[in-house]
C-alpha positions in Angstrom: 35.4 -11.4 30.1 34.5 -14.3 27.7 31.0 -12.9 26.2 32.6 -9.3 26.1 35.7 -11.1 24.1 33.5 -12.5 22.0 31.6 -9.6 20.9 34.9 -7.5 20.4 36.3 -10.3 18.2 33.5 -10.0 15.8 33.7 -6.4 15.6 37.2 -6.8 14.7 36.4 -9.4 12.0 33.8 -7.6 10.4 31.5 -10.7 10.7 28.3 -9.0 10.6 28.7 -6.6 7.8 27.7 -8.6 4.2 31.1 -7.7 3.1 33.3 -9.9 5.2 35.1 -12.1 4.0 37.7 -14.0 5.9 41.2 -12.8 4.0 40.3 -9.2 4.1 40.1 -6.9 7.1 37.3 -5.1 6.9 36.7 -4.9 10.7 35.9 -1.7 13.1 37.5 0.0 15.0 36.8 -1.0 19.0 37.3 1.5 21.7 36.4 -0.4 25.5 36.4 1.8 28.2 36.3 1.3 31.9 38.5 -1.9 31.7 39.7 -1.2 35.4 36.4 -2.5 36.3 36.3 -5.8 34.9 34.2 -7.9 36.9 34.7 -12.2 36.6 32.9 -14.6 38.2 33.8 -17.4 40.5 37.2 -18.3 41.5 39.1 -17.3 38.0 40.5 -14.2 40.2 42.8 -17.1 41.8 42.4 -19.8 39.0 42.8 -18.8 35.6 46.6 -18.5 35.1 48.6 -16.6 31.8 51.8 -18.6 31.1 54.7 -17.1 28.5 58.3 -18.6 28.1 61.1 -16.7 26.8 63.2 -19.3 25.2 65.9 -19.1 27.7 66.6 -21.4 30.5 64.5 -20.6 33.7 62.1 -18.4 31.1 58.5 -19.7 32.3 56.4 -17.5 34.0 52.9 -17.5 35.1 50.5 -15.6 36.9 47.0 -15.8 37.4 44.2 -13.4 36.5 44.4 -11.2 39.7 47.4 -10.2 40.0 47.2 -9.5 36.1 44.0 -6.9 37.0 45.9 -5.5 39.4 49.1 -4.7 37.2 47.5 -3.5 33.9 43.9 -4.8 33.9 43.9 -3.7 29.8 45.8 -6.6 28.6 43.4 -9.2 30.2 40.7 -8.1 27.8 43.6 -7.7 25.3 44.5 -11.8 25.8 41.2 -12.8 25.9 40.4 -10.9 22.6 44.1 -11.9 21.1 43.1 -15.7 21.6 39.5 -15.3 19.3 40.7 -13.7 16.3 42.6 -15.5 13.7 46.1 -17.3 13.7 46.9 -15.4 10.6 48.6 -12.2 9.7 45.3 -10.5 9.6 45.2 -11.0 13.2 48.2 -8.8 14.0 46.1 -5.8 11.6 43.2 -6.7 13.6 44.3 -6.6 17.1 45.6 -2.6 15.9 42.4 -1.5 15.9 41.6 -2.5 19.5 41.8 0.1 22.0 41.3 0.0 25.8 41.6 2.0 28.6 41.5 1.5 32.6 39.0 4.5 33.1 36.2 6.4 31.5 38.4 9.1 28.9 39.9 8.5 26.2 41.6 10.5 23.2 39.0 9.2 20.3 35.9 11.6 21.1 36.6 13.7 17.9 35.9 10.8 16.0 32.6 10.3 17.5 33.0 6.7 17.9 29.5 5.2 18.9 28.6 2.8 22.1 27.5 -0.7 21.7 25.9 -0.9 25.1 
């Protein structure tokens, strides 16, 4: 999940064209495909907890990477990714171009976007 974040935050930078420069999005687009089948290893299944609070009393919730997988295994990668990119507004610009989907199809082929590996 980590080296795959990683990559994807790059991408979505621009950080390996010569053109980038850090207050200017001139990242990709990123399509990530088969997201259902997001393998970790060791005990994060069980370990590795998401937190959020809503402001209100009694608003803290948490729950740990399995369960997340289980209910919509996109926004783990979505988090992960999220939490490399900048704290700026550029961030909000780059995180748009991010798209992921649970299985193999997905509604960009007419753009004949190109795999990474």
């Amino acid at each position: 999940l980590g080296r795959l974040a990683t990559k994807v935050s790059g991408l979505l930078m621009g950080k390996g064209k010569p053109t980038f420069a850090d207050h200017m999005d001139s990242g990709d687009f990123v399509i990530i495909v088969n997201a259902g089948k997001l393998v970790v290893t060791g005990d994060r299944l069980l370990s590795k907890r998401y937190h959020s609070h809503s402001g209100h009393p009694g608003g803290y919730k948490q729950e740990v990477l399995g369960d997340l997988l289980q209910r919509k295994p996109t926004e783990a990668i979505r988090r992960a990714v999220k939490g490399m990119l900048p704290k700026t507004k550029l961030a909000t610009a780059q995180i748009r171009k991010l798209k992921i989907y649970a299985g193999a199809e997905h509604p960009h082929a007419p753009q004949r976007p190109e795999p990474l590996a």
